[in-house]
N, C-alpha and C positions, 0 to 999 in steps of 0.2 A: 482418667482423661480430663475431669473439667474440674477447676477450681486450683490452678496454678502459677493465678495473674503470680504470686509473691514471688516466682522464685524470677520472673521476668523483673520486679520491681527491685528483687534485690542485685540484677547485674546491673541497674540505673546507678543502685545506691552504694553499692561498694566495688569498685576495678581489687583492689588491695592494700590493707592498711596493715602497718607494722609500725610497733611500739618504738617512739624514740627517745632519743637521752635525754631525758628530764634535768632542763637548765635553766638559768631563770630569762625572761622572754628578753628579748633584746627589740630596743627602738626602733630599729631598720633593718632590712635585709643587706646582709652583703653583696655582694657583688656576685659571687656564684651560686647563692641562693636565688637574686634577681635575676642570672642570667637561665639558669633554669626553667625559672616561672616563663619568661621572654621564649624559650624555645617550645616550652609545655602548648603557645598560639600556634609554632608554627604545625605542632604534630600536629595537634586539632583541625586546623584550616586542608593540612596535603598530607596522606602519608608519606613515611621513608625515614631510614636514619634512626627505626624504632632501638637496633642494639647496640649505640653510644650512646640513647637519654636512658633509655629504662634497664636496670639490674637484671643477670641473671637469673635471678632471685622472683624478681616481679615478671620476668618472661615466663618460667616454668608455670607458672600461677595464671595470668594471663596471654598469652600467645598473642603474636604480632595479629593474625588474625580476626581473635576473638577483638582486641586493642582497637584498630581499624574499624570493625563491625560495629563500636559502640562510638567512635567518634562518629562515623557517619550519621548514627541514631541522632547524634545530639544537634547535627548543622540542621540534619529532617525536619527538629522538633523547632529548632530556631533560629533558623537561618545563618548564614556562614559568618566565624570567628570574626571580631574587625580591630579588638585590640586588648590589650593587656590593660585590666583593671588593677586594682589596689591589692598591695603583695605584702604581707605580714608574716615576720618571722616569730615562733614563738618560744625555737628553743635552737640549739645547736645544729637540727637538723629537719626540725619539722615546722611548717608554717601555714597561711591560707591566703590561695591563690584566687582571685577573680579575671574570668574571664569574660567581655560583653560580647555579645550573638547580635545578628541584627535583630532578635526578636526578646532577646534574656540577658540579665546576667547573669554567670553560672559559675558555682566557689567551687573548690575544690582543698580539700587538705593534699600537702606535695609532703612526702618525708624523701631526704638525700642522704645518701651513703655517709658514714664521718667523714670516713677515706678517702683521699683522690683515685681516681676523678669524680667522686660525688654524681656517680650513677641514681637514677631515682628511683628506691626501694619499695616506697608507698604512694600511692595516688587513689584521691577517694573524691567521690560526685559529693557535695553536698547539702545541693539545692539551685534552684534555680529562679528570680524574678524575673518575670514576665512585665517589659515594659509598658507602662500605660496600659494596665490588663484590668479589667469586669467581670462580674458575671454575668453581664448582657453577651459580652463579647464570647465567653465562655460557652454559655447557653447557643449561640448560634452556631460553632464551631459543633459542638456535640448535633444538635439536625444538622448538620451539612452531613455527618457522617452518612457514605453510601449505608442502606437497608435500614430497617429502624433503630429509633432510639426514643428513652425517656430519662428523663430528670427529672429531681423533686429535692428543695433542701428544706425546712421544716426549725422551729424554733422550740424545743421543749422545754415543758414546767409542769405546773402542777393543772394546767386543762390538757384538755386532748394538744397531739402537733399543730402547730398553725404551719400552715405551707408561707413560706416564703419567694420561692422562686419556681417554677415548676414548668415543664415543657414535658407534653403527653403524660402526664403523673398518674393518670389512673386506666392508661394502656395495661393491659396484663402480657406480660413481654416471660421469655424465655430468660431463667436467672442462671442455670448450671447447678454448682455447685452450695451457690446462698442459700439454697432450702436446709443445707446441714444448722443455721442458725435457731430452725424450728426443733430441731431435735433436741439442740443446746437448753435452749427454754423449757421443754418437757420434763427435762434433767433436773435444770432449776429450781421446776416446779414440785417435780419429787421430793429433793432434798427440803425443800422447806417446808412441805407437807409433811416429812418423817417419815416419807415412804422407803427413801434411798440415803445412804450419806456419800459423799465424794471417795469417802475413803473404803468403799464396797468394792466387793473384789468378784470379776466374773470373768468368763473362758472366751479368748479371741479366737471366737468360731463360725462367724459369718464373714467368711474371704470372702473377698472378690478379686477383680482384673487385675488392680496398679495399687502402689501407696508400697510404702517403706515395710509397712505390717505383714505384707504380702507374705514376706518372707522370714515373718518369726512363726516358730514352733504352732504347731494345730493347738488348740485350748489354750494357748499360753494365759497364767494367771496374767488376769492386769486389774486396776484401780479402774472406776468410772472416768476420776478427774483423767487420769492419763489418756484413757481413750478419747476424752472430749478435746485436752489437748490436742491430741494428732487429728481427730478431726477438723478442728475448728484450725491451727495454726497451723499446720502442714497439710491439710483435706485430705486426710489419707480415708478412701473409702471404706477397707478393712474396719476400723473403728468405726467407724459411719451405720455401714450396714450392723455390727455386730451391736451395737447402742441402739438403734431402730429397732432395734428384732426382742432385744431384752426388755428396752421400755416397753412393749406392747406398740405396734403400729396405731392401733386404733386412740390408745392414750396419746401420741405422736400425731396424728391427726386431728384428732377432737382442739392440742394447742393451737393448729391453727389457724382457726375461731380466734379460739379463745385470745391470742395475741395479735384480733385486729386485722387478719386477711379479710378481704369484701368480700371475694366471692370464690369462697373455699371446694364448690362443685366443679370450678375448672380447673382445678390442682389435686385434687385427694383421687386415688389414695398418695401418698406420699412413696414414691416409690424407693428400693433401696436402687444402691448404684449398679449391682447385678442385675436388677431384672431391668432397668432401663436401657442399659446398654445391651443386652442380648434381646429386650423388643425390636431395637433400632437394626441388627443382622436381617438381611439378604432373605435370609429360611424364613424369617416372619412377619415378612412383610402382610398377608392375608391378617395375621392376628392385630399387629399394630394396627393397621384401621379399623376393625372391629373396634379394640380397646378407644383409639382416640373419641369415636364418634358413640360411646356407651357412657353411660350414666356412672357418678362410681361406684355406687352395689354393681351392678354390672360389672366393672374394672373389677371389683373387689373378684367377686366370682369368678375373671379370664385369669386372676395371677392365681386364684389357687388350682383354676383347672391345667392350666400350662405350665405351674410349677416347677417341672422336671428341664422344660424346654427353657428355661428364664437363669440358670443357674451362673457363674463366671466363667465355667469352660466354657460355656456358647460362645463366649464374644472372643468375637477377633478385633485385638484392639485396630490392626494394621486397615480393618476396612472402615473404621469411622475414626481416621487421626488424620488424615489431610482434609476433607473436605464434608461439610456440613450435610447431618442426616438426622433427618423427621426430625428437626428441632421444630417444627409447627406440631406435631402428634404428641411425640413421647420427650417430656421436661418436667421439668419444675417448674412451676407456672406463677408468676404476680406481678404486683405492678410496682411503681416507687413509691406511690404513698402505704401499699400491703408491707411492704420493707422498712420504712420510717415508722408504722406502728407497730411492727414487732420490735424493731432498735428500740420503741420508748416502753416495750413491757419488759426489754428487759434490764433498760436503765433503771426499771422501779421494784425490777420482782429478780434480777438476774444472781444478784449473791456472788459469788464467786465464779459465778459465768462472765463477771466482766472483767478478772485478770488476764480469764482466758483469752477473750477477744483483743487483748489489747499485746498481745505476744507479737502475732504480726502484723505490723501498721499499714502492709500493702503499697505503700509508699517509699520515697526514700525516707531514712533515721531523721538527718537534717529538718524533715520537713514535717514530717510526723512530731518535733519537739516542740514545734510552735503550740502545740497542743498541751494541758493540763492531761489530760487523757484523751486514746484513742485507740479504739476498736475497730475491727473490721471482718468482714469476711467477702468474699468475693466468690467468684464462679469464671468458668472457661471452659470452649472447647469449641471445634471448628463452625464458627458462624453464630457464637454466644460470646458477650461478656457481661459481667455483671459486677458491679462493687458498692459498697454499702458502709457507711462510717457513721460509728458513734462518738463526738465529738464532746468535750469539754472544755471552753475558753479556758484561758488564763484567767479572766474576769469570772471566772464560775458560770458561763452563761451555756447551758446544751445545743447543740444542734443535734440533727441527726441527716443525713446526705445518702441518696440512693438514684443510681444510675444503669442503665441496662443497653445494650446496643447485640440487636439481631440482622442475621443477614441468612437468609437457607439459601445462596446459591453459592460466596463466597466467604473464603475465609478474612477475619479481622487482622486488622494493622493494631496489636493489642499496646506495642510501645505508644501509640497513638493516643490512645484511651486513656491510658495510666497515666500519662502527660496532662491532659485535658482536665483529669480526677486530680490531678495534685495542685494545677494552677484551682478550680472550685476552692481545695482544700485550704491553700495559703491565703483568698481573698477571704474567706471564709473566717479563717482564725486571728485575722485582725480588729 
């Protein structure tokens, strides 16, 4: 269930790109390159007329539907199209298009058929400027959102984070699926100890609900690295749960202290994503408040004595996937400066944890490249989100960026979010 801002980020960041004929760039576009781009405003501004611009090719892949549903997104995020920007060809058939919003401008890579009539085969988002944008402006936009929210962006080196910007930073807010970052650190912390190495090999046998894992073989051999992969870049909970269970919970807890959480008695124990989501079921409701309003010895003692009742057949995903449940009780719990000190333990102690983070940048490609590096993990699920970047200028300078936005009556406007996390990230990386 929670932790899938990415695959929302990746329908921003790519509609569909296909390879074109590598030729050398030409000075201008032509004419039915230009007029393309010229009709590329009108799709955007009104639907219609989607199966004479786009290929069938780029329809199978994206559907007029899906098509529409993402222009819309994009007038939502900034205002309606007003005119064709600067239009560069760079080969026989691929180029980059700008288009001005009344609130952005927004590029796009166009590739067209070679063949007449030069149907459009690729069309790719790849970024967006935000006119006359801040992070004042930023930061205000983020509190307007209905239910709460916190932000914190932070400057790292060799002392503690210096907060730089901050709006509620040290609320302890519901994160989803960003707790899987403390497991990641545990890992870390193994390998460099000489406790574990990346390349150990153990049985994928703590299932749970959802994740890709779901559905590979009981004990499947796998790597630690592999499992932290699908953790960390895909949140698959399968690897989640089954890396919590192997590191030891209590070693997975003790991290995080150790990596800088304030106040680690309103989050421990760390729960796996089965027992959180079978607390939050209908049946135990009685237990769940017990659990919320107990100490965590206490917690500790209700998961082993309910153990049987806590498993992945409990949960029905179908009863907590539309609308938000006991995210005030049962989560993962911190705030944005607990998030910015664990981004800076494991900027210093992460190893090979920080390829991992940087697989998926939770953003668009385009925008994520402003960056020398960039890490992320994020969290979701009805009436939670949560993202969190490890950041490194082109000038070598760190940030680290944490932001959270709760709502337990309603569901999130998550394209909303991911919008607002990307303009931080571009002010951010200049």
């Amino acid at each position: 269930m929670s932790g899938h801002i990415t695959m929302l980020a990746r329908l921003f960041a790519t509609l569909l790109i296909l390879l074109s004929i590598a030729l050398p760039a030409q000075a201008a576009p032509t004419p039915a390159y230009q007029a393309r781009a010229q009709q590329l405003l009108r799709l955007l501004t009104s639907p219609g007329n989607e199966a004479a611009y786009f290929s069938p090719l780029f329809l199978d892949a994206v559907p007029v539907d899906r098509w529409r549903a993402v222009a819309a997104d994009l007038r939502a995020q900034h205002g309606q199209p007003l005119a064709l920007g600067s239009v560069r060809q760079d080969s026989a058939t691929a180029g980059q298009v700008e288009i001005r919003y009344e609130r952005a401008m927004v590029g796009f890579t166009l590739v067209v058929a070679p063949q007449p009539p030069g149907r459009v085969v690729g069309l790719r988002i790849v970024g967006a400027r935000t006119a006359n944008d801040n992070m004042a402006k930023v930061m205000t936009d983020i509190a307007a959102l209905p239910g709460t929210t916190s932000f914190a962006v932070a400057t790292l080196g060799d002392t503690p984070p210096q907060l730089r910007e901050a709006h509620r930073a040290e609320a302890v807010m519901a994160i989803g699926s960003s707790f899987k970052l403390t497991i990641l650190a545990e890992l870390a912390r193994a390998v460099a100890a000489g406790e574990r190495r990346w390349s150990d090999v153990i049985p994928l046998e703590a299932k749970s609900f959802s994740g890709r894992l779901l559905h590979w073989p009981d004990r499947a051999p796998m790597t630690l690295h592999s499992l932290a992969t699908a953790m960390i870049a895909e949140s698959d909970n399968n690897a989640t749960d089954t890396l919590l269970l192997a590191l030891g919970r209590d070693n997975v807890d003790a991290m995080l202290a150790k990596s800088g959480h304030a106040n680690p008695d309103r989050a421990l124990p760390l729960l796996t994503t089965a027992e959180a989501f079978a607390l939050k079921m209908p049946a135990n409701a009685d237990l769940r408040r017990r659990y919320a309003t107990a100490s965590p010895d206490a917690r500790r003692a209700l998961l082993r004595e309910a153990a049987p009742r806590l498993t992945a057949d409990k949960v029905d995903v179908g009863s907590v996937a539309e609308t938000p449940t006991a995210i005030e009780e049962v989560e993962w719990f911190a705030s944005a400066t607990d998030m910015i000190a664990q981004l800076d333990w494991l900027r210093v102690h992460g190893g090979d944890a920080l390829s991992i983070m940087a697989i998926e940048p939770g953003i668009a490609p385009a925008d994520a490249r402003r960056w020398a590096y960039l890490g992320y993990k994020g969290g979701s699920e009805p009436g939670v989100m949560a993202m969190s970047f490890l950041g490194r200028r082109q000038d070598g300078q760190w940030r680290a960026i944490s932001s959270s936005w709760n709502n337990p009556v309603a569901r999130l406007d998550e394209a909303r979010f991911v919008a607002l996390m990307t303009r931080a990230l571009n002010l951010l990386a200049e």
